[in-house]
C-alpha positions as CSV (number, residue, x, y, z in Angstrom):
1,X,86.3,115.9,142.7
2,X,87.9,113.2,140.3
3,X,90.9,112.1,138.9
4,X,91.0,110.6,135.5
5,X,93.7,108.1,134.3
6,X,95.7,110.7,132.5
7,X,96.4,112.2,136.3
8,X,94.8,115.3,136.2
9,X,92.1,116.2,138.6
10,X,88.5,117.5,137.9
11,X,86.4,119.8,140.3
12,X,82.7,120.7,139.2
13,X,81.1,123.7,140.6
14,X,78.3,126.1,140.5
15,X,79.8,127.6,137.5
16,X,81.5,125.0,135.7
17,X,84.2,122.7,135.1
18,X,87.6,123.1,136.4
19,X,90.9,121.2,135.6
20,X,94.0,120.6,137.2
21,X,97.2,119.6,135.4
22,X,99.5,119.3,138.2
23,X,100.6,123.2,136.8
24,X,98.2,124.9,136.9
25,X,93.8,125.3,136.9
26,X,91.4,125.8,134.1
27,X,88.0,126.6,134.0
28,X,85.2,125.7,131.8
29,X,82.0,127.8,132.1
30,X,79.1,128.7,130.1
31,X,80.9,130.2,127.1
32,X,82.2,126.2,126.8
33,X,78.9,125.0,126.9
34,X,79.1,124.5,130.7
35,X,76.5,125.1,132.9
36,X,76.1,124.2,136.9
37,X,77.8,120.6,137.3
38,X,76.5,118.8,139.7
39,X,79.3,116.5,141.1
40,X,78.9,113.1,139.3
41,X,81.6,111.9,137.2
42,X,82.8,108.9,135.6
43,X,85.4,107.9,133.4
44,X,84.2,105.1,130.3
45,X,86.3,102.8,129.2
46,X,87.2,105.0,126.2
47,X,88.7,107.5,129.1
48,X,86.1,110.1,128.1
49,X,84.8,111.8,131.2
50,X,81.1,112.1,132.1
51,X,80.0,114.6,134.1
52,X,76.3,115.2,135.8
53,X,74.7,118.6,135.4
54,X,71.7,120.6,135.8
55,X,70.6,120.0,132.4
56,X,71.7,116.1,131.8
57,X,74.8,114.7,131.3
58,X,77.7,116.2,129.3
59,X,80.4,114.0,127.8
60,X,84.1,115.4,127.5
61,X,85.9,113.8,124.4
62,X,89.3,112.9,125.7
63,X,91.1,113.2,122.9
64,X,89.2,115.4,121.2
65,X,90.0,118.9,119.9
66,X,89.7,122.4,121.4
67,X,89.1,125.2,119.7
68,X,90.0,129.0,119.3
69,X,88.3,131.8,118.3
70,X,87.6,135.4,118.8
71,X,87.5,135.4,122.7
72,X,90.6,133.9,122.3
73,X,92.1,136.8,120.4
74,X,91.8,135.8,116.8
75,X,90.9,138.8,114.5
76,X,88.8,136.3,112.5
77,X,87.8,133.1,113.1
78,X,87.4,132.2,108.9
79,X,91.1,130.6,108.9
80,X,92.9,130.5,105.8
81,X,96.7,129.6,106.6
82,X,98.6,128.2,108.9
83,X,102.4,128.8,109.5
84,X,105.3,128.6,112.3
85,X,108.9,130.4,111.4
86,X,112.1,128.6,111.8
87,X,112.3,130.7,115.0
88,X,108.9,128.4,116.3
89,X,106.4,131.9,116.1
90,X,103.2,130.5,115.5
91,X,100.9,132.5,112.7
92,X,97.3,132.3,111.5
93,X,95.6,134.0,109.0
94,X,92.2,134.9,108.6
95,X,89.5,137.0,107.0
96,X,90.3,139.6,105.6
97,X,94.3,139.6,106.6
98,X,93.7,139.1,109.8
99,X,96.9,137.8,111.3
100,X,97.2,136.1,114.8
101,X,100.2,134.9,116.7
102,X,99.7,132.3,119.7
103,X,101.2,134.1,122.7
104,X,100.7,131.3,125.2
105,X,97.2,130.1,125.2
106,X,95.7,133.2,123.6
107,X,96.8,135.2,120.3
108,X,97.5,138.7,119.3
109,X,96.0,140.1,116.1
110,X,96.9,143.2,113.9
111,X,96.1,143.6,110.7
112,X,97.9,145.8,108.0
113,X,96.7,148.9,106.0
114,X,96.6,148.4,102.5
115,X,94.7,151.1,101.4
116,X,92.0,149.8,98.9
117,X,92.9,146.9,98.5
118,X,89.6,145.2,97.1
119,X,89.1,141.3,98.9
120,X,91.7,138.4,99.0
121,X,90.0,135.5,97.0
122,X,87.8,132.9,97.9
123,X,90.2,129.8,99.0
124,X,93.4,132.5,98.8
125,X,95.9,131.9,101.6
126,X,95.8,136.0,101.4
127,X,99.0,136.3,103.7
128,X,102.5,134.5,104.2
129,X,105.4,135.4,106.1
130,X,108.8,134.1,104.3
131,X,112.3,133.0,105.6
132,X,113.3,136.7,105.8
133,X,111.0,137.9,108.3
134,X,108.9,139.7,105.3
135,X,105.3,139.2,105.0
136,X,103.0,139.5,101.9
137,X,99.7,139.8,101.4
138,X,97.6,139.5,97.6
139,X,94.3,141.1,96.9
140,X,92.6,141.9,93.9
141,X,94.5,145.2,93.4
142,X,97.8,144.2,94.0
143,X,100.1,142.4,96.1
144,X,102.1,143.8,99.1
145,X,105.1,143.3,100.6
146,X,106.4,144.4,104.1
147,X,110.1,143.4,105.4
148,X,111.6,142.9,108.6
149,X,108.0,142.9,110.9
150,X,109.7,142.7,113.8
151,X,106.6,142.9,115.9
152,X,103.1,141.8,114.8
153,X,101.2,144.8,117.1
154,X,103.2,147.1,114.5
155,X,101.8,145.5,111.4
156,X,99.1,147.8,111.1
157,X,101.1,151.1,111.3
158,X,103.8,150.0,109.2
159,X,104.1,151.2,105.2
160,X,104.3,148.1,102.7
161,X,107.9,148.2,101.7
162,X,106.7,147.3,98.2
163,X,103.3,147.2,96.5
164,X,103.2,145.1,93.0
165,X,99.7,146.2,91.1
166,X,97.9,144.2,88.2
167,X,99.7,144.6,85.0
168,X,100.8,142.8,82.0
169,X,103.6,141.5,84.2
170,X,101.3,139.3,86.0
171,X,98.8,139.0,83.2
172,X,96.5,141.6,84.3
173,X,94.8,138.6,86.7
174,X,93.9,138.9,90.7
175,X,96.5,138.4,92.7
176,X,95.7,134.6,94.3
177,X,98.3,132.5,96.2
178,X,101.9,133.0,97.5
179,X,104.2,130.1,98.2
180,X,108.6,130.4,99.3
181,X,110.3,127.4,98.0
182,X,113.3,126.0,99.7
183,X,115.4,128.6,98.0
184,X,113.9,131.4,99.2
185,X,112.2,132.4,95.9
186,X,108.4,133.2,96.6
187,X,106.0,132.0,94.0
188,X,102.7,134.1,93.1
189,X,99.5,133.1,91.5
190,X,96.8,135.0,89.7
191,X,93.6,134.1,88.8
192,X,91.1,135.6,86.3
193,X,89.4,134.4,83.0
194,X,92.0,133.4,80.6
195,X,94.7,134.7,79.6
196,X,94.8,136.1,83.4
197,X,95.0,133.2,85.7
198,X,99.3,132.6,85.7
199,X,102.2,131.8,88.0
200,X,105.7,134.0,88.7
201,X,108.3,133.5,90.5
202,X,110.4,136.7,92.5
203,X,114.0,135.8,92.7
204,X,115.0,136.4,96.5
205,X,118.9,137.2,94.8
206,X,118.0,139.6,92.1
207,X,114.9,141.1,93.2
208,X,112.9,140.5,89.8
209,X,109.8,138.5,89.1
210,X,110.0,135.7,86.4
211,X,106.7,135.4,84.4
212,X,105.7,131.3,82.9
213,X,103.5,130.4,80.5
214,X,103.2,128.0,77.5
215,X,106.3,128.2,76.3
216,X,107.9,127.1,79.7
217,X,105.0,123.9,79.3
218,X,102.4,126.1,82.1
219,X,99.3,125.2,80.7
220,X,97.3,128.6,79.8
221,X,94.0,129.8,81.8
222,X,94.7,127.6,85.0
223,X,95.1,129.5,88.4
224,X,97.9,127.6,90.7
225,X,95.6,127.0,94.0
226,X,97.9,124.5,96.1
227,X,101.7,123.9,96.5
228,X,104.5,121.8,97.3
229,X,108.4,121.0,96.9
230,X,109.2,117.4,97.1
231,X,112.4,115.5,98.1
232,X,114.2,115.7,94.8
233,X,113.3,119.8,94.6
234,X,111.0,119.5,92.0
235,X,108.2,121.9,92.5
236,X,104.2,120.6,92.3
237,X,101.7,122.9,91.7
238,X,98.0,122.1,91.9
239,X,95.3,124.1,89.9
240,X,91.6,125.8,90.5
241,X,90.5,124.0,87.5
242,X,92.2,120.8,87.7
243,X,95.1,119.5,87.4
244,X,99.0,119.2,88.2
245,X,102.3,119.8,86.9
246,X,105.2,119.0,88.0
247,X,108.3,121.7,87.9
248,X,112.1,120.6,87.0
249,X,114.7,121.0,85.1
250,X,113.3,124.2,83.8
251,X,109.8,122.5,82.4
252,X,106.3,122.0,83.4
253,X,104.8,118.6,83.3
254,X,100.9,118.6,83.3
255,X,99.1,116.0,84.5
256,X,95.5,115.2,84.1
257,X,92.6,112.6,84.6
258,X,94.0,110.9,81.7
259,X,97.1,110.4,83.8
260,X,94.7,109.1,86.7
261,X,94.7,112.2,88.3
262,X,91.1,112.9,90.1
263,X,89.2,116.0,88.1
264,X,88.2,118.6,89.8
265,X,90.2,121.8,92.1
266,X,93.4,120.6,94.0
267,X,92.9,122.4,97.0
268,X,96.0,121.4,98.6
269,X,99.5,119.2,98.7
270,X,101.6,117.1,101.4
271,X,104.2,116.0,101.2
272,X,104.2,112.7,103.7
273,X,107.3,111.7,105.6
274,X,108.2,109.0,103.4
275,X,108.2,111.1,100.7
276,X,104.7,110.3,99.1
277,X,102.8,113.4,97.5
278,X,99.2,113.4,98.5
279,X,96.6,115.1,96.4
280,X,93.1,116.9,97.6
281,X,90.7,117.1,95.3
282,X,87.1,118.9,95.7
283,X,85.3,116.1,93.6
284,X,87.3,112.9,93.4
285,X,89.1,112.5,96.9
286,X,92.6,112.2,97.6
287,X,95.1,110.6,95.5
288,X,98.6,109.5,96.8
289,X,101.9,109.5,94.2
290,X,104.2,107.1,95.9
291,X,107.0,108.2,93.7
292,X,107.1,111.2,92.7
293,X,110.2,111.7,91.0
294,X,109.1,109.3,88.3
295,X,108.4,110.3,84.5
296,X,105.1,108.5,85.0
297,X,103.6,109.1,88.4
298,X,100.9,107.1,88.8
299,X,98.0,107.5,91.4
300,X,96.2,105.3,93.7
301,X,93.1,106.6,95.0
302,X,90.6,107.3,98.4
303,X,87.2,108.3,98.1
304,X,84.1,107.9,100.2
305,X,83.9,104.4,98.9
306,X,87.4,103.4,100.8
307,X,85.3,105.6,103.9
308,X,86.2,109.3,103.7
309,X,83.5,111.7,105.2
310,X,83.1,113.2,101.7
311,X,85.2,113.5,98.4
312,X,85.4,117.0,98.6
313,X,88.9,117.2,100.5
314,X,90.2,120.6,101.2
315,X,93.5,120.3,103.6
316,X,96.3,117.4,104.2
317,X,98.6,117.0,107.3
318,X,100.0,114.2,108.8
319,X,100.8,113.4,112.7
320,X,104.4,111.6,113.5
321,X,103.4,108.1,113.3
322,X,102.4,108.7,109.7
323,X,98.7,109.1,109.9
324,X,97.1,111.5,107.4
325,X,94.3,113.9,108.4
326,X,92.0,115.0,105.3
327,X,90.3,118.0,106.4
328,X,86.9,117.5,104.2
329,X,83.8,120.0,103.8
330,X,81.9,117.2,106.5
331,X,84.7,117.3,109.1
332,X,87.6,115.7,109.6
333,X,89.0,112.3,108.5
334,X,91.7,110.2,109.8
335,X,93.6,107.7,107.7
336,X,96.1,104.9,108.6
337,X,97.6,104.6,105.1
338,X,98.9,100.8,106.2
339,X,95.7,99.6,107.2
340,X,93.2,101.8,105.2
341,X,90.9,102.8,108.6
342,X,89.4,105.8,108.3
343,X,88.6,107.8,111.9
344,X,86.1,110.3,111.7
345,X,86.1,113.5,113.9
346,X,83.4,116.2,113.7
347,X,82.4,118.7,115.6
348,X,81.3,116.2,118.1
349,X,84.7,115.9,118.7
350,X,85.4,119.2,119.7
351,X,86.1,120.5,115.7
352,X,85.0,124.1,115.3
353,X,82.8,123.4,112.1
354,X,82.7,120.5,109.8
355,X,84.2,122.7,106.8
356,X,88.1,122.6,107.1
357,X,89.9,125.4,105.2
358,X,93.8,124.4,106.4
359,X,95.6,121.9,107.9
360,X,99.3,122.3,110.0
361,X,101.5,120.0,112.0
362,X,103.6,122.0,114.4
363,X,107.5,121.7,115.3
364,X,105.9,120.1,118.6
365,X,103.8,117.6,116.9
366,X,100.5,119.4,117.6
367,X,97.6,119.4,114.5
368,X,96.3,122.4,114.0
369,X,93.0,122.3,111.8
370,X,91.6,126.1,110.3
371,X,87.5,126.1,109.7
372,X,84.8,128.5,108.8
373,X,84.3,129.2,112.0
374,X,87.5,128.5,114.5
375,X,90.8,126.8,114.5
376,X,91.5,123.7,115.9
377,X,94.2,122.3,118.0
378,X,94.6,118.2,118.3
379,X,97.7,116.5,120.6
380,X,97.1,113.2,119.0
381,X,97.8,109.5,120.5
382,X,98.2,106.5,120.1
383,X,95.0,104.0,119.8
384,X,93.7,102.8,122.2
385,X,93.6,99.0,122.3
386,X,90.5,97.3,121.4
387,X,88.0,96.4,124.2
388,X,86.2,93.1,124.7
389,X,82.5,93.2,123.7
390,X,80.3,92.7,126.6
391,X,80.1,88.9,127.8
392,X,77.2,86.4,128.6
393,X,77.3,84.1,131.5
394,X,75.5,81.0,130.0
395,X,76.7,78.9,133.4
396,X,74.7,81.6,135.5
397,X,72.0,81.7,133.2
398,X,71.2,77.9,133.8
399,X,71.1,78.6,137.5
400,X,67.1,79.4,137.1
401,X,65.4,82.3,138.7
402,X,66.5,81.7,142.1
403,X,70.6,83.4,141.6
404,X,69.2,86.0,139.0
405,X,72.3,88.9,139.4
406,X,73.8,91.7,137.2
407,X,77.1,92.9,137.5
408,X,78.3,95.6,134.8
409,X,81.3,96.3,136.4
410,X,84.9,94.8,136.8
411,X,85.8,91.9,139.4
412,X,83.2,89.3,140.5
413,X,79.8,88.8,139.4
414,X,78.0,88.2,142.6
415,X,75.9,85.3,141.5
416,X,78.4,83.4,139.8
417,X,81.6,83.6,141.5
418,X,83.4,84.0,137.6
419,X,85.8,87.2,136.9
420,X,84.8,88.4,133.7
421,X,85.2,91.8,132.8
422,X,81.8,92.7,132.0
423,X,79.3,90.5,132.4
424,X,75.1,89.7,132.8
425,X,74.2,87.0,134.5
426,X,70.9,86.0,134.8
């Protein structure tokens, strides 16, 4: 038994690893990579616990991530979206329309029937619930609605109150993405060769469904992938082939690598909370627009040169003290926009797989992190201060042979007399 510096209390066992809180117990057994623990444990000066076992030792990341997946009742661990409603229910979707609600520490799953409805896209969000309680779904064959799911177990017994099928009215293309602005309206994308690929809008007050194209300034062939409203209202849209326009007064406004925009897919959009738009790109990075109501926004730029695990960027969130998370194909990166450090986290760290599909800050503060292969829940803190190196005693090293001494713990090196934190004396 062992209590760490947070206060909670650690009990190894024949079968594993269990925690108390000061609430209640957990247990970590075999299916956490657990075997028989043998009793030893120490906390480093990093507060990660070590802990003896049967087949080595086994380090616990202290403020690492855990992870969810099918035995925790996910329908699919292949995470595509990540949502809470204004009433604080906490969604994920995955797979093939899996949808999951956290229900303490485990989630309930259902999944709708939609007939036929082909597969959602690769890098689709495939579901959303909006502000209304509805939720929709796209596919390749059309896109479904269902209003007022009042409880998720009856999701998959429940008739789509409105089914939208390709047509000229949404240029024949695949039905992609769904996004609800701050108005309620709900945007959907298509994607297909050109002329296919295209962007409506339904209007929550009339009912009806809004077609752009060139003439509004959309430029033609270009699926919308990503999303995001900033401060002023003004829509950004990001595209699967590059690219990103701004939406206001009416107009698009494309912008491009000529406008120092990075090439390649923008997989995703955040807004900070100073009201800077970041930009995730799968070839060139991030890019930040630090004001984005401008006619000119111009970009600064992070790539694997300024220390990011890769430039192929996927998912953006941001904890409360203003740090950005870039959810990258090689893991997750950190970034302290003030000081330019870049953190690196990996599955080392507790990540479910290196490949991050979605990113999510809850109402609570929590990060939430969808993969391949899990999702991923991180309470973050505050640094920890920096620690002093390890020390060498040059007084007890002139002493000779005859006071040789070690001491690699705190207090008093025994053949010295001198209080150093860490220090080798010989």
């Amino acid at each position: 038994m062992s209590q760490t510096a947070d206060g909670r209390v650690w009990l190894t066992s024949a079968k594993g690893l269990n925690v108390f809180d000061g609430r209640e117990f957990r247990s970590f057994n075999t299916a956490n990579g657990f075997g028989v623990m043998v009793g030893t444990m120490a906390e480093d000066p990093d507060r990660n616990l070590w802990v003896g076992s049967l087949n080595g030792a086994v380090k616990l990341v202290a403020h690492g991530l855990s992870t969810y997946g099918k035995d925790d009742g996910m329908g699919d661990e292949a995470v595509r979206a990540i949502y809470q409603t204004a009433a604080g229910d906490f969604y994920v979707v995955a797979g093939d329309w899996w949808v999951s609600r956290l229900v303490g520490r485990r989630f309930v799953s259902a999944r709708p029937r939609l007939g036929d409805p082909g597969s959602p896209q690769w890098t689709s969000n495939a579901a959303m619930p909006d502000s209304a309680g509805a939720w929709w779904f796209t596919s390749e064959r059309g896109l479904f609605r269902f209003d007022g799911v009042r409880s998720l177990k009856r999701l998959d017994t429940l008739r789509p109150s409105a089914v939208y099928r390709n047509s000229p009215d949404f240029r024949d293309g695949v039905f992609y993405r769904v996004f609800e602005d701050s108005r309620g309206d709900v945007w959907v994308s298509t994607r297909a060769p050109a002329p296919g690929s295209g962007l409506s809008r339904w209007e929550r007050a009339t009912g009806s469904f809004y077609l752009y194209g060139p003439a509004d300034g959309l430029p033609e062939g270009r699926a919308p992938a990503s999303f995001c409203e900033d401060r002023s209202g003004a829509l950004w849209i990001g595209f699967y082939l590059g690219g990103l326009a701004r939406y206001a007064g009416g107009r698009f406004q494309l912008l491009t690598a000529a406008d120092g925009l990075p090439e390649g897919f923008v997989a995703d959009l955040h807004l900070d909370g100073t009201g800077r738009l970041w930009v995730a790109t799968n070839t060139g990075g991030v890019a930040r627009v630090d004001d984005p109501e401008a006619a000119h926004p111009s970009f600064a730029h992070y790539t694997t040169a300024d220390g990011l695990s890769s430039n192929n960027v996927r998912a953006i969130t941001e904890d409360e003290a203003g740090r950005i998370y870039l959810g990258t194909v090689r893991g997750l990166d950190r970034l302290s926009p003030d000081t330019g450090r870049v953190k690196h986290f990996t599955t080392a760290d507790g990540l479910s797989d290196d490949f991050v599909t979605a990113a999510f800050r809850d109402r609570d503060g929590v990060l939430w992190f969808g993969t391949q292969s899990g999702l991923s829940r991180l309470a973050p803190e505050p640094d920890l201060p920096p620690r002093e190196p390890p020390s060498y005693s040059a007084a007890c090293a002139s002493r000779g042979s005859g006071s040789r001494s070690r001491s690699w713990g705190r207090g008093v090196s025994a053949g010295c007399g001198s209080t150093t934190r860490r220090t080798t004396s010989r």
